[in-house]
C-alpha positions as CSV (number, residue, x, y, z in Angstrom):
1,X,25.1,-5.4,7.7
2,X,22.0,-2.7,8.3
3,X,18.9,-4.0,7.2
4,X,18.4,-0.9,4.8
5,X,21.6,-2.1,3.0
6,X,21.1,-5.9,2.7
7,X,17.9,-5.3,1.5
8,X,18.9,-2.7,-0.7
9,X,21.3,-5.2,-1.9
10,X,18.4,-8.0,-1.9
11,X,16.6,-6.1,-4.2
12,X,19.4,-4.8,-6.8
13,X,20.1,-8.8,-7.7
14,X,16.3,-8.7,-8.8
15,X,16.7,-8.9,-12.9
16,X,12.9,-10.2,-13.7
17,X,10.2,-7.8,-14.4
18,X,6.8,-8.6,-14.4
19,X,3.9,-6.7,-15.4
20,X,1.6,-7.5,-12.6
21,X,3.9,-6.7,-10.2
22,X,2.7,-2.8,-9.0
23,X,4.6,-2.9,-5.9
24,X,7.5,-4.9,-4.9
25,X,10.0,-4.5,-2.2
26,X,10.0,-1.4,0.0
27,X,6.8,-1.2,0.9
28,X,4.4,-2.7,3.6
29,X,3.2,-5.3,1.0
30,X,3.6,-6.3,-2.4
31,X,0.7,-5.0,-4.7
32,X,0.0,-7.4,-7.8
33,X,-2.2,-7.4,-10.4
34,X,-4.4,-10.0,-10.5
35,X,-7.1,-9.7,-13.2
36,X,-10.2,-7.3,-12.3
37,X,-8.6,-7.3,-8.8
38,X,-5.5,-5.9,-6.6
39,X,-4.2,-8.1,-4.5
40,X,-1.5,-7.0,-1.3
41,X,0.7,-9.2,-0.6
42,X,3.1,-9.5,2.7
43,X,5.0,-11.7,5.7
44,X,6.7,-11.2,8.8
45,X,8.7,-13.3,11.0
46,X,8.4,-13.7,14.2
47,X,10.9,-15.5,16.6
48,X,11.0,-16.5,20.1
49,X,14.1,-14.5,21.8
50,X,14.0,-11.4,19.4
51,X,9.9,-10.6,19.1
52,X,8.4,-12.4,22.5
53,X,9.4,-14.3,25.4
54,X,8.0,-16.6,27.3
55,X,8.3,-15.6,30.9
56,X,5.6,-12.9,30.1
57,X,3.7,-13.8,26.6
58,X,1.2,-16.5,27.2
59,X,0.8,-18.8,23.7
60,X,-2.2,-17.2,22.9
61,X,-0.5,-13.6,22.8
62,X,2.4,-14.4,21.1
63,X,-0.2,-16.3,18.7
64,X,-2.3,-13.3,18.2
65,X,0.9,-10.5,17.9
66,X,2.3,-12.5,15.2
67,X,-0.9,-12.3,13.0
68,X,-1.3,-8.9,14.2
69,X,1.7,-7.1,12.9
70,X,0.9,-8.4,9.3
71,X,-2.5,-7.0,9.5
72,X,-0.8,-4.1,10.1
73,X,0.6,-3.8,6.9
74,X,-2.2,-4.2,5.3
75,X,-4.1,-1.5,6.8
76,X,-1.2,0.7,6.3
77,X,-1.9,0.7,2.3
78,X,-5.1,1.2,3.0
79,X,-6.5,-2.3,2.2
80,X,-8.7,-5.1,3.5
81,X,-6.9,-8.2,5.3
82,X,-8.4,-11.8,3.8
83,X,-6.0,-14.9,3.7
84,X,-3.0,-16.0,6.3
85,X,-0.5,-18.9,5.6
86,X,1.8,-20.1,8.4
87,X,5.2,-21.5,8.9
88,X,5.0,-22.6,12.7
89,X,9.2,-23.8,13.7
90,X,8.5,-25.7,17.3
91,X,10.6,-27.5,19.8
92,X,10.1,-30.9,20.6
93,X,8.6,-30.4,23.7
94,X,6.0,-27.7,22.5
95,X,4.4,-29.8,19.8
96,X,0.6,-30.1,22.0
97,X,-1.0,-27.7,24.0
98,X,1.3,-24.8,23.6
99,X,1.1,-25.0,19.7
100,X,-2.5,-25.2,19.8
101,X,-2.7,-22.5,22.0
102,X,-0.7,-20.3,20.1
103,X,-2.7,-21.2,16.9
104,X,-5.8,-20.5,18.3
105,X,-4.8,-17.3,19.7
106,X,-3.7,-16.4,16.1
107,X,-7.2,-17.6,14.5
108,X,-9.6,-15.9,16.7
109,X,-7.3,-12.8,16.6
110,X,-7.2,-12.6,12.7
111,X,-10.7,-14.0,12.4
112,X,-11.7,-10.0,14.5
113,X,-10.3,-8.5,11.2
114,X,-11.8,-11.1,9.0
115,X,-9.2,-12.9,8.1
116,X,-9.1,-16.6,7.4
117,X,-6.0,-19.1,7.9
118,X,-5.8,-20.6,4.6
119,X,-2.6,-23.1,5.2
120,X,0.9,-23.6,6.0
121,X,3.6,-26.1,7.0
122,X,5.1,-26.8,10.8
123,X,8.9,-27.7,10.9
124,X,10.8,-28.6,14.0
125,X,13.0,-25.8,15.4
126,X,15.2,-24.9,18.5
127,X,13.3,-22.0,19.4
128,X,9.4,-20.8,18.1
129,X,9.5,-20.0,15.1
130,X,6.4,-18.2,13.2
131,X,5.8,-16.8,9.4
132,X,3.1,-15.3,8.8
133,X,2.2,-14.5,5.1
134,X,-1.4,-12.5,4.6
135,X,-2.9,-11.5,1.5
136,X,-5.5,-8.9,1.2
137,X,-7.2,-6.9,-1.1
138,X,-7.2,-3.0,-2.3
139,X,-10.3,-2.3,-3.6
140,X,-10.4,1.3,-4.9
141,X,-6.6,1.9,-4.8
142,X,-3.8,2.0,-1.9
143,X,-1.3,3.7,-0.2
144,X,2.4,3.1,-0.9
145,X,5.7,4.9,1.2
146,X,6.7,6.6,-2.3
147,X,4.7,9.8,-3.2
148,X,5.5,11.9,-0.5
149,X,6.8,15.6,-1.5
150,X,8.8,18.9,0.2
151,X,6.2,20.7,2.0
152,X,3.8,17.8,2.7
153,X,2.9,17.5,6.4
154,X,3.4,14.4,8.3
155,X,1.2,13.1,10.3
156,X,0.4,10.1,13.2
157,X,-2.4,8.4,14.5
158,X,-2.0,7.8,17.9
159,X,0.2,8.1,20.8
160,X,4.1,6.6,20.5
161,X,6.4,5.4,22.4
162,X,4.1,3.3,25.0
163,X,5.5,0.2,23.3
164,X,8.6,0.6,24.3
165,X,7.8,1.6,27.8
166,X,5.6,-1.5,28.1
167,X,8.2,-3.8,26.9
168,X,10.7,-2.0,29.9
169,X,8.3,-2.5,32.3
170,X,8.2,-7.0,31.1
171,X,11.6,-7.2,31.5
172,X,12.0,-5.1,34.7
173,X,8.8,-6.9,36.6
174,X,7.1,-9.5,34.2
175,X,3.3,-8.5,34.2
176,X,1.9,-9.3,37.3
177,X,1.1,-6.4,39.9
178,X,1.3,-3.9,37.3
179,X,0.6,-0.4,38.7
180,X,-1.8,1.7,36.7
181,X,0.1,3.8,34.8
182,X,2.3,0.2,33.6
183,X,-1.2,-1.1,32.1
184,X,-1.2,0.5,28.9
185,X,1.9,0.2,28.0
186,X,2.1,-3.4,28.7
187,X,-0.8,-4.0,26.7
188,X,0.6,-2.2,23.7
189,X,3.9,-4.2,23.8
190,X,1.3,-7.5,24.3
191,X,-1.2,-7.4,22.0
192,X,-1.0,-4.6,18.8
193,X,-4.0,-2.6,17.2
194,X,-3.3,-2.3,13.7
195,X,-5.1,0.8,12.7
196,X,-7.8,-0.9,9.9
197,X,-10.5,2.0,10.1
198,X,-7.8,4.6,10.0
199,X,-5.8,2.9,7.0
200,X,-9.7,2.6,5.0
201,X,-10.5,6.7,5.9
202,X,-6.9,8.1,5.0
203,X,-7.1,6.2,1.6
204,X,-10.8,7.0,1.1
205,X,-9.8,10.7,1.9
206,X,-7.7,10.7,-1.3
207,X,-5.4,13.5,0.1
208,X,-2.7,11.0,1.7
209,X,0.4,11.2,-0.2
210,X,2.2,8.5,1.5
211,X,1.9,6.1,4.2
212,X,3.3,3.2,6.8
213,X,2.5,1.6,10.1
214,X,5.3,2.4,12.9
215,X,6.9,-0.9,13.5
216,X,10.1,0.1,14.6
217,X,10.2,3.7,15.9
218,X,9.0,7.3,13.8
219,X,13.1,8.0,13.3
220,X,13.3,4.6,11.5
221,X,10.3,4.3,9.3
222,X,10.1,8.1,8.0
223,X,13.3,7.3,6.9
224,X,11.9,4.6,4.9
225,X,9.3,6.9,3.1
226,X,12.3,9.6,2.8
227,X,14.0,6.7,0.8
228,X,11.5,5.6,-1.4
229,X,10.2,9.1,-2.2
230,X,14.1,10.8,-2.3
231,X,13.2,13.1,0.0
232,X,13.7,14.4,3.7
233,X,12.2,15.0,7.2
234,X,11.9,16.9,9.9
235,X,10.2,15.9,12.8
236,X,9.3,18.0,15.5
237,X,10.1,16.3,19.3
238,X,7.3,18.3,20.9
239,X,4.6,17.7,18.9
240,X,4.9,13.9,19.2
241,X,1.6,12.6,20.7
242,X,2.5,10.7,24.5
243,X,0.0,8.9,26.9
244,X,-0.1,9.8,30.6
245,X,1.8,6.4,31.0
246,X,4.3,7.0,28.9
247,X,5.0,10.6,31.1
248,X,5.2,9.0,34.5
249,X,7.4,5.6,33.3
250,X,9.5,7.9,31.7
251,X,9.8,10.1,34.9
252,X,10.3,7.0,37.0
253,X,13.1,5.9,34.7
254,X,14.6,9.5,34.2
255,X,14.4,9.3,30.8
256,X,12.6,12.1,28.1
257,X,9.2,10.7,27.1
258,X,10.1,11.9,23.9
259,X,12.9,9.6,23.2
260,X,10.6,7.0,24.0
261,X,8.6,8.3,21.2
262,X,11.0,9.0,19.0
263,X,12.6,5.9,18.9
264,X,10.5,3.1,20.5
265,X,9.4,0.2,18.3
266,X,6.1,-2.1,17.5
267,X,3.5,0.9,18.4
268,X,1.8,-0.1,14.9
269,X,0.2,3.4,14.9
270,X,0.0,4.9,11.1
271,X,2.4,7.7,10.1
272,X,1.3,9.4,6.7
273,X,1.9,12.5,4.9
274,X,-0.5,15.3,3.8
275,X,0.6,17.8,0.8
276,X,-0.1,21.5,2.6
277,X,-2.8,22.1,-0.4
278,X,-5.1,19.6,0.8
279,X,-4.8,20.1,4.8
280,X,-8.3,22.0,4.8
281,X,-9.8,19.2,2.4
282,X,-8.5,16.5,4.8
283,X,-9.5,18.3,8.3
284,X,-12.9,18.5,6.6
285,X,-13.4,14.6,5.7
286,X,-11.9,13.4,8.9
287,X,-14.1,15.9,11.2
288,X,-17.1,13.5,10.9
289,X,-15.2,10.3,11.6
290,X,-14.2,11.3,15.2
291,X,-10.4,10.0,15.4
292,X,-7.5,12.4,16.0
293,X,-4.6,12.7,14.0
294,X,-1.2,14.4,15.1
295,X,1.1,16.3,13.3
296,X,4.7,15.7,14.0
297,X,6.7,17.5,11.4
298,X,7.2,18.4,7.5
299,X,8.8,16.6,4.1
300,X,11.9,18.8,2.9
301,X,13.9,18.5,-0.1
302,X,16.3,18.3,1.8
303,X,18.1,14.5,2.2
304,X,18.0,13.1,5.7
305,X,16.1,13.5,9.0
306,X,16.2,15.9,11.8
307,X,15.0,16.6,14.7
308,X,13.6,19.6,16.3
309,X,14.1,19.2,20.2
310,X,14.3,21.8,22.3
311,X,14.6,24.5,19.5
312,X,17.6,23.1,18.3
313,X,17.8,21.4,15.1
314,X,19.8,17.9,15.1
315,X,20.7,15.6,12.2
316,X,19.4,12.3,13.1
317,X,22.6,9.5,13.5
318,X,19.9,6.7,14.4
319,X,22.3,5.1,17.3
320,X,19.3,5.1,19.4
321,X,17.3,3.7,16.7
322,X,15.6,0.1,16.5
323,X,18.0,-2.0,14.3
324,X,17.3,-5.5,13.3
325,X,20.8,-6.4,12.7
């Protein structure tokens, strides 16, 4: 089953309706209402064999990544990161120093974005096993997946598609001896960014109509904001922002950078959308704040995504996509 249609399913079964819930599923995190405060709610697993492997994740790293991507979230609704619970699953065997390893790669990571390990169980387990549930707080507002509109502009924070390189070049090589164009992309794949000052400006800009963090490829997740705000997309192949890396490991492997881009996973830049009214208000606010945004295509009313590649238009069939079932 697709993930979009179990949890599509998941969420249809849901009967109860409660007040201070804002937000529930299909977003990065769950907004609720908690008296004079929003809180943002969300979790991610991470597993040994499907997220990390050994061979080329120390404990530390695979520590720190799991924290990471639900900080990630968080910052794509624009909020501020505060609590993390966690459910560590371990082997026998890795019960001592590689547990406390990996924990303490996951404090001092979290503890750079201010956030503070509140609690949690540990269970035994074939393989690692790590949820990660973070809580966090929108202070004046947040940005949600749902209010983007035809016309709007969408946008991205940062090169894509490194990721995926980085994550070829582990499994090819490991990380040792890396040449210098295999450095950033390896780092990508090993230890995330999640884009906190950007999330804070684009909300404080208040001309963001939607928003996410790229966790699984630009094709995947602006098909998520198409669902939630029933419309479509078209995203433009050449204007996707690439890294000198990315060029030459994609020429080594004779492959297009830009399917690298296009569909490569866990880059964890933000992608957003801009309604055409407020592009000069937007350019304005951002000028003084020196970080670069890229735009990569336009909402249509219009269901579905395309892509424009080569001045051809092509419907999107999402076989190269990232699936997670």
């Amino acid at each position: 089953m697709k993930e979009f249609n179990l949890i599509s399913r998941i969420k249809s079964g849901i009967t109860l309706n409660d007040k201070s819930l804002i937000k529930g599923i299909g977003d990065d995190c769950a907004v609720i209402q908690e008296s004079n405060r929003r809180l943002l709610v969300t979790t991610d697993a991470f597993s040994e064999g499907t997220h990390f492997k050994r061979k080329y994740f120390t404990p530390s790293q695979a520590g720190a990544k799991a924290a990471a991507v639900n900080i990630s979230d968080i910052c794509a609704m624009g909020g501020i990161p505060r609590y993390m619970f966690v459910t560590l699953g371990l082997p026998k065997k890795d019960s001592g120093a590689y547990a406390e390893s990996l924990m303490s790669g996951m404090i001092k990571y979290a503890e750079n974005y201010g956030v503070v390990l509140a609690g949690g169980d540990t269970i035994r387990s074939e393989k690692i096993f790590i949820s990660v549930t973070m809580i966090g707080e929108a202070d004046n507002g947040f940005l949600s997946r749902s209010g983007a509109r035809p016309g709007d502009r969408i946008f991205v924070t940062g090169c894509l598609g490194d990721a995926k390189a980085g994550f070829e070049i582990l499994e090819k090589k490991g990380n040792k001896n890396l040449k210098d164009f295999e450095v950033l992309p390896v780092k990508k794949i090993l230890i995330p960014q999640p884009k906190f000052a950007e999330g804070r400006l684009l909300l404080m800009s208040k001309c963001v109509s939607s928003c996410m963090d790229i966790s699984d490829g630009i094709i995947s997740d602006i098909s998520r904001i198409c669902e939630e705000s029933r419309v479509g997309a078209e995203i433009n192949a050449g204007l996707l922002p690439v890294s000198p890396s990315l060029k030459t490991a994609a020429k080594i492997n004779k492959k297009h950078a830009a399917d690298y881009a296009l569909y490569g996973g866990e880059d964890y830049e933000l992608l957003f959308t801009v309604p055409e009214s407020k592009l000069k208000k937007f350019a304005r606010f951002m000028c003084g704040y020196g970080l670069t945004f890229f735009e990569t295509g336009k909402i249509t009313a219009k269901k579905g995504v395309r892509v424009i590649k080569d001045g051809r238009t092509i419907k999107e069939n999402y076989l190269k996509a990232w699936k997670h079932f």
